[in-house]
C-alpha positions as CSV (number, residue, x, y, z in Angstrom):
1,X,0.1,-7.8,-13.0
2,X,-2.9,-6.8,-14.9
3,X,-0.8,-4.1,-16.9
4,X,-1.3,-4.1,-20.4
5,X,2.5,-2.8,-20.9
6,X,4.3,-5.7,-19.0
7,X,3.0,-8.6,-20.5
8,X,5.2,-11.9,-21.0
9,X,5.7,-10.4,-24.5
10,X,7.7,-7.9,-23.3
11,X,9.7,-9.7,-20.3
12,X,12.3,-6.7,-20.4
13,X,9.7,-4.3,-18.5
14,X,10.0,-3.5,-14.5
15,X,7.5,-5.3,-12.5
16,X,5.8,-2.9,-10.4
17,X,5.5,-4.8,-7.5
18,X,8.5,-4.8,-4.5
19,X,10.9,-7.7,-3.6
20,X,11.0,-7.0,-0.5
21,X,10.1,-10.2,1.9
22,X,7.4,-11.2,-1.1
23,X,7.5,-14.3,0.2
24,X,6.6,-13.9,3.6
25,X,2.7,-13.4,4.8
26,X,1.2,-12.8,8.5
27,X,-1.7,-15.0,9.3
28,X,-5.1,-12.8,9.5
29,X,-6.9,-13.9,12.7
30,X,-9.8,-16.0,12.6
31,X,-10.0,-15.6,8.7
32,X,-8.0,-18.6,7.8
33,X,-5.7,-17.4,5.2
34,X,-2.3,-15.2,5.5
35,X,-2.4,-11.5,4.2
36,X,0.8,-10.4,2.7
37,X,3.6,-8.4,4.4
38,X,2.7,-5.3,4.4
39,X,5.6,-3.8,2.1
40,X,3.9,-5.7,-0.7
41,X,0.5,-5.4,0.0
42,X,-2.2,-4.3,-3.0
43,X,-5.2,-3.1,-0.6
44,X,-5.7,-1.2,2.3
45,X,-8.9,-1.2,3.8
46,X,-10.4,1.8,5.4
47,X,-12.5,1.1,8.3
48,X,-14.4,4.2,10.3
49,X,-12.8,4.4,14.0
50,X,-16.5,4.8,15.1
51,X,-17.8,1.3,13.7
52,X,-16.2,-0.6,16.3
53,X,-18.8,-3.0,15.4
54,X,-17.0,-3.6,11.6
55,X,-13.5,-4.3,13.0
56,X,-13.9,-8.2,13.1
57,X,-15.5,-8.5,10.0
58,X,-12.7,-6.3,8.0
59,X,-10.2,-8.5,10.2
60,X,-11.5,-11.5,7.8
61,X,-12.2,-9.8,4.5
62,X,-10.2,-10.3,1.2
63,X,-7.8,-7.2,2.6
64,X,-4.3,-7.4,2.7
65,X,-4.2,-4.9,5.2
66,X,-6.4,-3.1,7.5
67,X,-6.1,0.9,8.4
68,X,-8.8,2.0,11.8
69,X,-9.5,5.7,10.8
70,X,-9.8,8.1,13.5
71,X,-9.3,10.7,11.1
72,X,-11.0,11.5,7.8
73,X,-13.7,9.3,8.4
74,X,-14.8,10.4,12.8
75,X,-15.9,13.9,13.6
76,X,-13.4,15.8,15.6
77,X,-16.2,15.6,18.3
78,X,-16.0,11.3,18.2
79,X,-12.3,11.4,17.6
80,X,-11.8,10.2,21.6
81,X,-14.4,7.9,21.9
82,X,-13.4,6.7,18.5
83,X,-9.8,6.5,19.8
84,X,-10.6,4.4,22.6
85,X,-12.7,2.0,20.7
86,X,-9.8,1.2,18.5
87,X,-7.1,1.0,21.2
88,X,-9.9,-1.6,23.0
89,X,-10.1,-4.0,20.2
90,X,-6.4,-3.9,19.4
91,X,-5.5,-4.6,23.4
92,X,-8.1,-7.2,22.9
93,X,-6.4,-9.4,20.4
94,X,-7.2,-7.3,17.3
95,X,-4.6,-6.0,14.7
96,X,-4.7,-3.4,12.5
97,X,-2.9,0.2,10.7
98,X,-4.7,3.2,12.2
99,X,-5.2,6.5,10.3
100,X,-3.9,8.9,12.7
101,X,-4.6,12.5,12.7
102,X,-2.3,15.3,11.3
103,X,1.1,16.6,12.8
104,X,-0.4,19.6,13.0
105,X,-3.7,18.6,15.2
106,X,-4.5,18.6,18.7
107,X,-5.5,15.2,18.1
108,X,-2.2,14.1,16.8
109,X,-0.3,14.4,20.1
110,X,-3.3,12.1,22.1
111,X,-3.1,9.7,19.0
112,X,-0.1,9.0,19.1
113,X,0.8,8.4,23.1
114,X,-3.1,5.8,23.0
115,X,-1.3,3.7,20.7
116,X,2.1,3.9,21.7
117,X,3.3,-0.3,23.0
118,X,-0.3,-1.8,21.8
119,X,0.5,-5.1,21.0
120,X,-1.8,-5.4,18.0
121,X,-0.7,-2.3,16.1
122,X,0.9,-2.9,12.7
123,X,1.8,0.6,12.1
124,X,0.3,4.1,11.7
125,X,-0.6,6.1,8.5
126,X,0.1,9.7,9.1
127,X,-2.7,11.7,7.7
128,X,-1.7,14.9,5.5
129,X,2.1,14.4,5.5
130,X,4.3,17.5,4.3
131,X,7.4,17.4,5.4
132,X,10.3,14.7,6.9
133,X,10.0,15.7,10.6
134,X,6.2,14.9,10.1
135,X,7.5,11.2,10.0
136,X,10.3,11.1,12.5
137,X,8.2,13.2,15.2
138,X,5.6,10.2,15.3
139,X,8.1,7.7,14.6
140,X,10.1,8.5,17.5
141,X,7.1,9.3,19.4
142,X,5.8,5.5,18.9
143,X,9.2,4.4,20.7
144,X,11.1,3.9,17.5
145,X,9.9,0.8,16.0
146,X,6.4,1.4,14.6
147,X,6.3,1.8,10.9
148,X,5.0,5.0,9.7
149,X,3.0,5.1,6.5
150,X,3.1,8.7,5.0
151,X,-0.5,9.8,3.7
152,X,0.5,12.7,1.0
153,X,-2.9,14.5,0.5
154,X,-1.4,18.0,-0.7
155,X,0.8,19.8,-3.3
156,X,3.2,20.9,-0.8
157,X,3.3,16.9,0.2
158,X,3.7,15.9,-3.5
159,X,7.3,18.1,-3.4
160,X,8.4,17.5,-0.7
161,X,7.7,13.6,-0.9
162,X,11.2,12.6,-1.6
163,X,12.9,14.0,1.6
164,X,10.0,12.6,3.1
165,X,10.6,9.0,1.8
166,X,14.0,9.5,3.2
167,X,13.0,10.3,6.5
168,X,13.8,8.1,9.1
169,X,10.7,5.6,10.2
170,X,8.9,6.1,6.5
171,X,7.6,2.7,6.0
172,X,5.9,3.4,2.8
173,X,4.3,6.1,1.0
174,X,0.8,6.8,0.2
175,X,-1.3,9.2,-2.2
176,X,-4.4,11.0,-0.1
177,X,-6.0,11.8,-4.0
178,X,-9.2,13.9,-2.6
179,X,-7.8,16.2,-0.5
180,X,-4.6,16.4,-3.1
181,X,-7.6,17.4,-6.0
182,X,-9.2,19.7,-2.8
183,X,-5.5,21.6,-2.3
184,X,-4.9,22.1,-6.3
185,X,-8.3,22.5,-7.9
186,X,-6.9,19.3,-10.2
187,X,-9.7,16.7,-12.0
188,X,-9.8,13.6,-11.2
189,X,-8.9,12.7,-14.9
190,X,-5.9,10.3,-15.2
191,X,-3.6,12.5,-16.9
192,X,-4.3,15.1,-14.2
193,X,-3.3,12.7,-11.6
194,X,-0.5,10.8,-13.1
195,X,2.1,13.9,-12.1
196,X,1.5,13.3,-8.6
197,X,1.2,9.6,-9.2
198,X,4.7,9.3,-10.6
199,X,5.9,12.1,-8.1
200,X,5.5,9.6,-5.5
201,X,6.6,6.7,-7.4
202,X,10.2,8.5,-8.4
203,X,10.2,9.7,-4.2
204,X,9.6,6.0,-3.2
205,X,12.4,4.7,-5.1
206,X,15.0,7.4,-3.8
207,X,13.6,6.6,-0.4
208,X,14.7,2.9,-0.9
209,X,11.0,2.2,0.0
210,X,8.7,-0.5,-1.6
211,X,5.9,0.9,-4.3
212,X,3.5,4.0,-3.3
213,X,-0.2,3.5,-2.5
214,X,-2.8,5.0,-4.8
215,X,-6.1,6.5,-3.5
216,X,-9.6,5.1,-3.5
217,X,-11.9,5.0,-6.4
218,X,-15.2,6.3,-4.9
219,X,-18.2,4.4,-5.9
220,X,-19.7,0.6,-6.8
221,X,-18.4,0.6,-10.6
222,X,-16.2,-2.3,-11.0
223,X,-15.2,-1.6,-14.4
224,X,-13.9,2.2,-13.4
225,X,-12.5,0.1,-10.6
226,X,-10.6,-1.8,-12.7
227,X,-9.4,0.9,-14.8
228,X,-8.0,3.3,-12.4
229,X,-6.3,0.7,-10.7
230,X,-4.9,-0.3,-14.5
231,X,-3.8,3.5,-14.7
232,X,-1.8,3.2,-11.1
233,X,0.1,0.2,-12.0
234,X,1.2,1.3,-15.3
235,X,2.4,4.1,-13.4
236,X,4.2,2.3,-10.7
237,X,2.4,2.0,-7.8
238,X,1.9,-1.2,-6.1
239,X,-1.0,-0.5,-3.8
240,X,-4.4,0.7,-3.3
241,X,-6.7,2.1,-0.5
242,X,-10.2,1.5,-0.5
243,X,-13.2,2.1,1.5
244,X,-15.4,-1.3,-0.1
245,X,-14.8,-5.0,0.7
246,X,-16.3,-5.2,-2.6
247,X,-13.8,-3.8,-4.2
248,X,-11.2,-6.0,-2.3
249,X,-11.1,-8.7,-5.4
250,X,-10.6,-6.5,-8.1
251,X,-8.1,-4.6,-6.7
252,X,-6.1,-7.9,-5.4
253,X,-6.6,-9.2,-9.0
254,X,-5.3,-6.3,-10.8
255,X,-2.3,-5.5,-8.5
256,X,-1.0,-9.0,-8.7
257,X,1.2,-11.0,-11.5
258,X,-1.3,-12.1,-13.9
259,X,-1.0,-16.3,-14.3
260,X,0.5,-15.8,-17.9
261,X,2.8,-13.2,-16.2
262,X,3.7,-16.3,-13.8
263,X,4.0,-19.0,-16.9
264,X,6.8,-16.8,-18.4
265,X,8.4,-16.0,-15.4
266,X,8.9,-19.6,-14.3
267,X,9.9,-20.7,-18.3
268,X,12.5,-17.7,-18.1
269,X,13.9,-18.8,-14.6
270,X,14.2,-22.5,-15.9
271,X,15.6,-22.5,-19.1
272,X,18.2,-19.8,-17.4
273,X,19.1,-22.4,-14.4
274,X,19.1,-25.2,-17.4
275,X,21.5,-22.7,-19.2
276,X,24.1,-22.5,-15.8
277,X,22.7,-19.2,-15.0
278,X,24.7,-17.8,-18.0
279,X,24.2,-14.0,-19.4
280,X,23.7,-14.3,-23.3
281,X,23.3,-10.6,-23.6
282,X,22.1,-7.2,-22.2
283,X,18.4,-7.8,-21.9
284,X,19.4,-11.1,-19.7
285,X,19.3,-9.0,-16.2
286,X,16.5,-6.9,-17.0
287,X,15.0,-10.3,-17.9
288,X,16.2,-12.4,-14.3
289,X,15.2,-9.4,-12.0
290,X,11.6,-9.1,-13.4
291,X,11.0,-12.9,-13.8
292,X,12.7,-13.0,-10.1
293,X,10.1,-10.3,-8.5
294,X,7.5,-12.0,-10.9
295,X,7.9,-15.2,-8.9
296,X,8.0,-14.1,-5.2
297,X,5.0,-12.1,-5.7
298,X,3.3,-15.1,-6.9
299,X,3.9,-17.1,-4.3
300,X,3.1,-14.1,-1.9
301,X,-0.2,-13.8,-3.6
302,X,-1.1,-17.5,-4.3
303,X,-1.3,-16.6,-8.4
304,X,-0.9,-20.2,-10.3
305,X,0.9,-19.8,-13.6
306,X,-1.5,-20.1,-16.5
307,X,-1.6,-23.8,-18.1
């Protein structure tokens, strides 16, 4: 990863990418290529529920994963004609996350039942998370078997997030950074952010769940693009949302093994099979898991070692 404190000079440091099924990819349709499972995957793009006429083309952009909003982004006016637009295309053959409205909502309730059995939906992302039932409610709702992204977007979210990690159908957690700087009055400067950052990250892990999602970076700067999704994977997270297809590349780039990452991880793995997989000394492990994780994301992500 592009991570200026894991580099192949230290090969002792965590990865913060997840293990879990690296390997393994879902074909997008009609694009051609696979997108990563989504346990692993770097960006999440945001698509407006009332753009009906955008679904296609975000179906074959650089995105690991696609999220339909009928929240944030549709007027509580549109939010049924929004709705049905989005249960159309993915009856239809499309596939997709949606951005559901909040527990607390009218909408929630009417969300929820439109989408339940729809043969196209990967999962939902649960707008303005703050507490466990939040999760299980819609999980069990959706017939007990469609992941359930938790969106944390406030300060009581941020501490509660670990009991909400552990809740039963949390699929993954991610950071709703507006509304969380709306609810607290915080900056948006990175040392404002990284508490709730690493809140999330610490909750994920207790949850057994892969890496958190970060927030989007508003605006067409790639360089502040590049930074702030810098800043999240030095802090652990292993994901961003984003509201750009521009922005699509840099953020795959950056939350990905970097190809000297993949050099060293491939040298360490071989000279420690040539070695009969024998521990010299208490860095050894440390060294194995990261060059281990180092390797299936590669493959996940298609990142050729550097020559």
């Amino acid at each position: 990863m592009t991570d200026t404190s894991q580099t192949p000079s230290d090969p002792t440091s965590t990865d913060a990418g997840s293990t879990g099924a690296a390997s393994t990819t879902r074909r997008a349709p009609g694009a051609g290529r696979t997108r990563p499972n989504p346990d692993i995957a770097r960006s999440w793009l945001l698509v407006p529920g009332t753009a009906p006429d955008r679904f296609d083309s975000a179906r074959t952009s650089r995105a690991d994963q696609i999220v339909l909003d009928i929240e944030d982004a549709v007027d509580p006016a549109r939010k049924p004609a929004a709705r049905d637009d989005v249960v159309s295309w993915l009856t239809g053959g499309g596939e997709a996350w949606v951005r559901i409205n909040d527990r607390s909502t009218d909408f929630w309730s009417d969300d929820v039942d439109a989408l339940m059995g729809l043969p196209g939906l990967h999962g939902v992302m649960l707008a303005k998370t703050e507490a466990p039932e939040h999760v299980t409610e819609t999980f069990d709702r959706l017939g007990g078997a469609v992941p359930v992204l938790a969106l944390v977007e406030s300060a009581l979210g941020i501490e509660e997030s670990p009991a909400i990690a552990k809740a039963r159908g949390a699929f993954r957690l991610a950071f709703g950074s507006g509304d969380y700087r709306r609810d607290t009055g915080t900056s948006a400067d990175d040392l404002a952010m990284a508490y709730p950052r690493s809140r999330l990250v610490v909750a994920s892990r207790i949850g057994g769940l892969p890496g958190p999602i970060d927030g989007p970076t508003v605006g067409s700067s790639h360089p502040v693009l590049r930074e702030q999704s810098s800043v999240a994977v030095a802090l652990g997270l292993t994901g961003k949302l984003c509201l750009d297809v521009e922005q699509l590349p840099v953020i795959n780039e950056v939350i990905s093994p970097t190809p000297s990452d993949v050099a060293w991880a491939q040298d360490f793995l071989a000279d420690f099979e040539g070695r009969g997989r024998v521990i010299r000394d208490g860095s050894d492990l440390p060294r194995l898991g990261r060059a281990q994780k180092i390797e299936k994301l590669a493959s996940a992500f298609g990142v050729q070692p550097a020559s």
